[in-house]
C-alpha positions as CSV (number, residue, x, y, z in Angstrom):
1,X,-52.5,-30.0,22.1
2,X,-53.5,-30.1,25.6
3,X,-56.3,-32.9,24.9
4,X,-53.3,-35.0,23.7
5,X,-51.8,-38.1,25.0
6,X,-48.6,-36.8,25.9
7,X,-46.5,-39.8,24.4
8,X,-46.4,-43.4,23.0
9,X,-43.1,-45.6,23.0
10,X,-43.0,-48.4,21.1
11,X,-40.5,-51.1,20.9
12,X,-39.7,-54.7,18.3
13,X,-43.2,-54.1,16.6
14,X,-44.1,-53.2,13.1
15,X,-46.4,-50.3,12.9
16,X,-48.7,-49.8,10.0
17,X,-51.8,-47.5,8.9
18,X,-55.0,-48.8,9.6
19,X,-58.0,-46.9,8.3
20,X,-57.4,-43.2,9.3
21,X,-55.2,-44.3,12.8
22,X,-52.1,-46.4,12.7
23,X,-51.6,-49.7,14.7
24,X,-48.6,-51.5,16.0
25,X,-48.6,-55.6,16.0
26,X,-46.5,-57.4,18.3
27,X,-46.3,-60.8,19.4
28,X,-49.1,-59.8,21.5
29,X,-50.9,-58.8,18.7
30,X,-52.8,-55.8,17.0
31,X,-53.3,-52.3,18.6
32,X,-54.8,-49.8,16.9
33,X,-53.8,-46.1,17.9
34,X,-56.0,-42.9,17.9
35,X,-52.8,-40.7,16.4
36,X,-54.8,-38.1,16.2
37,X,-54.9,-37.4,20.3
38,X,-51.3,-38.5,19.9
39,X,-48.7,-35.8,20.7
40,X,-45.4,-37.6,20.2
41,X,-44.8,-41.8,19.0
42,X,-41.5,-42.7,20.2
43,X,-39.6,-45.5,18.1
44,X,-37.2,-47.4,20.5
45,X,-35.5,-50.7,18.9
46,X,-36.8,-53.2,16.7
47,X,-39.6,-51.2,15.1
48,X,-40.4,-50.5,11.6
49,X,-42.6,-48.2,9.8
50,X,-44.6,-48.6,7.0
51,X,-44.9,-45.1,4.7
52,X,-48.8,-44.7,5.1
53,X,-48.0,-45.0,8.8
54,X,-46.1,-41.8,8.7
55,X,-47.8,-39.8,6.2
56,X,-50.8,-40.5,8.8
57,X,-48.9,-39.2,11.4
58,X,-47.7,-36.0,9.8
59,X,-50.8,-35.5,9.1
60,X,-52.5,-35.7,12.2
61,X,-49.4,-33.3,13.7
62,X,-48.1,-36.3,15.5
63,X,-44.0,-35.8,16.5
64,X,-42.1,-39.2,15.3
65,X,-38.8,-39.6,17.6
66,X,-36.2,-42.4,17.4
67,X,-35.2,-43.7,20.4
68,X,-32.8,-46.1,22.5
69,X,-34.1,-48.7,24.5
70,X,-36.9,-47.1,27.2
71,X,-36.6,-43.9,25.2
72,X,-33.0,-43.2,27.4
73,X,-31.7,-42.1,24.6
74,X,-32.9,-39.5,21.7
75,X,-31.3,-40.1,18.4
76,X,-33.6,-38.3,15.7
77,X,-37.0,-36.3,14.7
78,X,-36.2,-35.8,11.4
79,X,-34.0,-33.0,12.0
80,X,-31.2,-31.5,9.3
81,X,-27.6,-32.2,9.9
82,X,-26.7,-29.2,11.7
83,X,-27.1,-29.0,15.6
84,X,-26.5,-25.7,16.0
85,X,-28.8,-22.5,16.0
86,X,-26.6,-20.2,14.5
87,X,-27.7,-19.3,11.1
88,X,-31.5,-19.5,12.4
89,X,-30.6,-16.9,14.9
90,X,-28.8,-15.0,12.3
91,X,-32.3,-15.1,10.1
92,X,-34.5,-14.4,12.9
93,X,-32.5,-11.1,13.0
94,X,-32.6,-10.5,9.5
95,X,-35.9,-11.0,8.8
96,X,-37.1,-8.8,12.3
97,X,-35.5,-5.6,11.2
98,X,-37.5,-4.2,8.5
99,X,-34.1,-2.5,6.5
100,X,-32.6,-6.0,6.7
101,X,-35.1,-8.2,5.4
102,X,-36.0,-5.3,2.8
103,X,-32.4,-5.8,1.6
104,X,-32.5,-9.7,1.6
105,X,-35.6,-9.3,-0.8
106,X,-33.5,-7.3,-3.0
107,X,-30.9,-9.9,-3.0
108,X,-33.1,-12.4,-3.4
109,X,-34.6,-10.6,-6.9
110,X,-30.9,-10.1,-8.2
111,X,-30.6,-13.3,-7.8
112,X,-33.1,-14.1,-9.9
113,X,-32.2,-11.3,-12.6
114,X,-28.9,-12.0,-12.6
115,X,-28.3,-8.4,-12.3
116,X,-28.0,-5.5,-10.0
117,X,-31.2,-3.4,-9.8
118,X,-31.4,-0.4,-9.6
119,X,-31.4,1.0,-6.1
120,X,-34.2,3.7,-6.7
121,X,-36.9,0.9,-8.1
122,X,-39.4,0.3,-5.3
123,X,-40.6,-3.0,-4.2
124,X,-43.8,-2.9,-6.6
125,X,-41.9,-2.0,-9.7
126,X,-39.4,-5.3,-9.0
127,X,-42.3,-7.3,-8.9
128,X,-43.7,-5.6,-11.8
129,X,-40.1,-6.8,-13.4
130,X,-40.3,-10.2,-12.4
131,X,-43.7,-11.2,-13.7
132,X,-42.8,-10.0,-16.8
133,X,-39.7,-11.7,-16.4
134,X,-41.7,-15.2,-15.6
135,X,-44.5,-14.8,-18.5
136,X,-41.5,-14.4,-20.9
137,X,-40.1,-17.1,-19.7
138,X,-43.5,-18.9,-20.4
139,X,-43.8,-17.8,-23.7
140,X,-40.3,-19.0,-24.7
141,X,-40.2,-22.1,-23.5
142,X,-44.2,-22.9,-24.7
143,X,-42.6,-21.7,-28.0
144,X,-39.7,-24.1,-27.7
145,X,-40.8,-27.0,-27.1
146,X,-44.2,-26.4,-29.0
147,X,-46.2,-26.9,-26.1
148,X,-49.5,-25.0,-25.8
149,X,-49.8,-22.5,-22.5
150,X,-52.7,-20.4,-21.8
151,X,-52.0,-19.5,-17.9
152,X,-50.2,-20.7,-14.8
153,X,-53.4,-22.1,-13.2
154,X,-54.8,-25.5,-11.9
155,X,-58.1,-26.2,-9.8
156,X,-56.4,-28.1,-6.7
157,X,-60.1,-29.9,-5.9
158,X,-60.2,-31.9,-9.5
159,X,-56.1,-32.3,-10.6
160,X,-57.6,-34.7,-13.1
161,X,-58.7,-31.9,-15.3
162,X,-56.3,-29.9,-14.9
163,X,-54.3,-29.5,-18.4
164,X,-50.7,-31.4,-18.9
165,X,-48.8,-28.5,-18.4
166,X,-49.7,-27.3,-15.5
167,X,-50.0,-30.3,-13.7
168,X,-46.5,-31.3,-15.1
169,X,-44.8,-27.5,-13.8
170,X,-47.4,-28.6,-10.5
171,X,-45.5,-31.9,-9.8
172,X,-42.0,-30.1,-11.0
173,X,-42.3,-27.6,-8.0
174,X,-42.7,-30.1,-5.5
175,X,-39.7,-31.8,-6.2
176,X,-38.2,-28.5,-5.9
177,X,-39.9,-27.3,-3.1
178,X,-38.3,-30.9,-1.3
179,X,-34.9,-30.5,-1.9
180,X,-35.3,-26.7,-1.1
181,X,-36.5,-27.7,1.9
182,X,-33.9,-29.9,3.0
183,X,-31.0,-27.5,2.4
184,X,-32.8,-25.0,4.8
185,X,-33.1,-27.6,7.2
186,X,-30.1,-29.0,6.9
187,X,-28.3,-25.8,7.3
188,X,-29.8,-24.7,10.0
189,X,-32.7,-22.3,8.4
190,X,-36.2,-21.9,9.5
191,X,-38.3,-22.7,6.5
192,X,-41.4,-20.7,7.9
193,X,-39.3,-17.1,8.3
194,X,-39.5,-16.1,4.5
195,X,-38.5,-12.9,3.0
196,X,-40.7,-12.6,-0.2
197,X,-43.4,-14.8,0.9
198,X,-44.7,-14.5,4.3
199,X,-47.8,-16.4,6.6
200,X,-46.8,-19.9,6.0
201,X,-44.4,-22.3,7.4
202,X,-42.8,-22.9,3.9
203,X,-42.5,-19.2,3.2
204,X,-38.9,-19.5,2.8
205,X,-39.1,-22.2,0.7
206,X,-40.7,-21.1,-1.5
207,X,-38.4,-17.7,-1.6
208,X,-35.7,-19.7,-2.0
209,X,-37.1,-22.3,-4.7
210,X,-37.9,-19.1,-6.9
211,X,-34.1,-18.3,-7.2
212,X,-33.8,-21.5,-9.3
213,X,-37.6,-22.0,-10.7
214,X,-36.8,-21.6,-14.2
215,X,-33.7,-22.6,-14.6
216,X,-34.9,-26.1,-13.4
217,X,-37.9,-27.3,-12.5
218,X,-40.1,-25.3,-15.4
219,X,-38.2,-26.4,-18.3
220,X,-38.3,-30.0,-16.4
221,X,-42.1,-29.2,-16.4
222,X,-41.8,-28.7,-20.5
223,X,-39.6,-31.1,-21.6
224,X,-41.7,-34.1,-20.0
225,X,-45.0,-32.6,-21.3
226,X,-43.7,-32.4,-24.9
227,X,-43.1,-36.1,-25.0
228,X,-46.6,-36.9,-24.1
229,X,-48.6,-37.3,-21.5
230,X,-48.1,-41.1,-20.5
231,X,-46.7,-41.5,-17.1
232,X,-46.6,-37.2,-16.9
233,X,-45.9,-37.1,-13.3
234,X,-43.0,-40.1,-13.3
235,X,-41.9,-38.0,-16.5
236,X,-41.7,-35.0,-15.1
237,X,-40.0,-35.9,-11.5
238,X,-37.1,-37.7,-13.7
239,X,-36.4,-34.4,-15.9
240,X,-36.0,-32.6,-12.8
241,X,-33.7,-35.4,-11.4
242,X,-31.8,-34.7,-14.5
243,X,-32.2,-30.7,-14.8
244,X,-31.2,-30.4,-11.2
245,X,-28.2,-32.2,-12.1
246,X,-27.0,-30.4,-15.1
247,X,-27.8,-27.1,-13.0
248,X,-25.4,-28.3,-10.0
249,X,-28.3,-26.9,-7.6
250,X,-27.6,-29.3,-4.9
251,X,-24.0,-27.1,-5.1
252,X,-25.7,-23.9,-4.9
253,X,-28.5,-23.9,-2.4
254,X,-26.5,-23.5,0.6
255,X,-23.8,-21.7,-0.5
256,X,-26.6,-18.8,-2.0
257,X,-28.8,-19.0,1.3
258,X,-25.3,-18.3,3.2
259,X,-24.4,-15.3,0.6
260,X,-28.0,-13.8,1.8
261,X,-27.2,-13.2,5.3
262,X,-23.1,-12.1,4.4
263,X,-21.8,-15.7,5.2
264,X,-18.6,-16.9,3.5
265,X,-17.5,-19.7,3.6
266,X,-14.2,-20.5,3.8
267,X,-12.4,-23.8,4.7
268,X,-10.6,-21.7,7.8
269,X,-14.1,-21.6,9.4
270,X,-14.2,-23.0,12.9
271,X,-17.1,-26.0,13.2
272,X,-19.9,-24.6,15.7
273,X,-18.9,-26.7,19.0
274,X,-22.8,-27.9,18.6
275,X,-22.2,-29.8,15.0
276,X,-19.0,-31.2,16.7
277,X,-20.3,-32.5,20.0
278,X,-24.1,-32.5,19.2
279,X,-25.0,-33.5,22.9
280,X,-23.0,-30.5,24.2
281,X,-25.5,-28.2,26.1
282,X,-26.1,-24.8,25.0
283,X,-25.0,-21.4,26.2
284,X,-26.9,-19.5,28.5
285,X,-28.5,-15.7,26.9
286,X,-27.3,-12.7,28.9
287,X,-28.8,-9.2,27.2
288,X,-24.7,-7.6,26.6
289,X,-24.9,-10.5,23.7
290,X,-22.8,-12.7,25.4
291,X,-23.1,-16.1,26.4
292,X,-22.6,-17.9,29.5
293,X,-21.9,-21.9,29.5
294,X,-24.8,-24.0,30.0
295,X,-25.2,-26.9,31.8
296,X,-23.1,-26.9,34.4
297,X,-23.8,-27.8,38.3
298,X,-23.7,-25.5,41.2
299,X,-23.7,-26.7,44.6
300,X,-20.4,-29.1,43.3
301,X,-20.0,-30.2,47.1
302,X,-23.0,-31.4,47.1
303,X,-23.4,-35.0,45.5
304,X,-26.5,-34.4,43.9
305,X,-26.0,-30.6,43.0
306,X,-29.1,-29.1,41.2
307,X,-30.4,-27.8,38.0
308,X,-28.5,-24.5,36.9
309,X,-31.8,-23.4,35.0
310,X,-30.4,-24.3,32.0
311,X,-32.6,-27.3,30.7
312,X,-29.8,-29.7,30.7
């Protein structure tokens, strides 16, 4: 990072990939942009954005910010629709203490079993338990719908040759894995401090992807392959479309993540003052727990007061 430009605003231009970089034309023309020594592009008014543009960015670690006129004004990163740092503060807690995180895994298996285990299994045996649980699965719905699985496995160098079924449950997953990911984000989640999984920044979607892997996305996977394997991929994301549907998962995401960490909601629940007023500053830590206002002046005699500290 500290090679990096620092930042890039751009204003009424059209921005576009252009071999591995991204350029911006203007009435003054083309410029092509080096977004990999790029820390953050700022979009003010009258820009737009061509896909390859952005997937170029994200891929060079790039931040993408819309902006107001002269960047006075921050509107968006791509950021969920909560403000508020609650429930990641509330996971980072969870997942830190090692009898809290060991009891969200268990949670996170009954989930998936349906079922209460049985509080003297270690963490081996209910793994043990849900392998079995996901080969049967396999094996039923192979059976099913009559088509042929030898193993979960795909080479991720050549997808070509990797066999319809795999590459169909492959592209089923990522569909998943998005709208996981979004929930997290939207509520407020980290998607990097996972549970099960650990070491990536996805780990917790993936943990929470599982709770709903074959109820959804790997009978998606199945149904598409046993009608052929014409158009497999476009196939495959439209029976998820449809099996996420029938499941109601965009109703249950949330609402399960919440139940993980003892949250219930309630329609009496007071909005966090940060979702309400999302340009409200935030509280200042003390080490009792509590929390002092942020943002506020001293000096108020003085007509240009100065910074509290607080970042504001």
């Amino acid at each position: 990072m500290r090679d990096r430009f620092t930042y890039l605003y751009v204003e009424h231009a059209k921005i576009d990939k252009e071999q591995q970089a991204i350029a911006f034309h203007d009435a003054m023309g083309s410029t092509p942009v080096p977004c990999a020594g790029l820390a953050l592009l700022m979009l003010g008014p009258g820009v737009s954005i061509t896909h390859a543009a952005i997937l170029v960015l994200a891929e060079c670690g790039c931040l993408v910010a819309w902006v107001g006129e002269q960047g006075v004004r921050f509107y968006s990163s791509g950021t969920g629709t909560t403000r508020s740092s609650a429930n990641l503060m509330r996971q980072a807690a969870a997942w830190s203490n090692r009898d809290t995180h060991l009891r969200i895994v268990r949670r996170m298996y009954e989930l998936r079993f349906k079922e209460k285990l049985d509080p003297t299994l270690s963490l081996e045996q209910i793994r043990g338990k849900e392998g079995a649980r996901v080969r049967d699965t396999y094996f039923r719905l192979s059976k099913e719908f009559d088509v042929p699985m030898s193993a979960r496995n795909y080479d991720r160098s050549n997808w070509n040759k990797t066999d319809p079924i795999n590459r169909a449950l492959s592209v089923a997953n990522s569909c998943l894995y998005g709208i996981c990911h979004a929930a997290i984000v939207a509520a407020g989640y980290s998607p990097a401090l996972g549970f099960v999984h650990t070491g990536k920044q996805l780990s917790f979607v993936y943990d929470i992807a599982d709770l709903y892997k074959m109820e959804t996305s790997v009978p998606a996977a199945f149904i598409a392959t046993a009608a052929g394997v014409d158009n497999l991929d476009r196939r495959t994301r439209i029976a998820c479309r449809d099996q996420f549907y029938q499941f109601g998962l965009l109703k249950k995401i949330v609402a399960d993540i919440h139940a993980l960490f003892g949250i219930l909601e309630t329609s009496d629940d007071e909005p966090d003052l940060a979702d309400v007023d999302p340009a409200v500053p935030g509280g200042l830590w003390n080490p009792d727990d509590k929390v002092s206002p942020g943002g506020l002046s001293w000096g108020l005699d003085d007509p240009g007061g100065h910074d509290d500290g607080s970042g504001a």
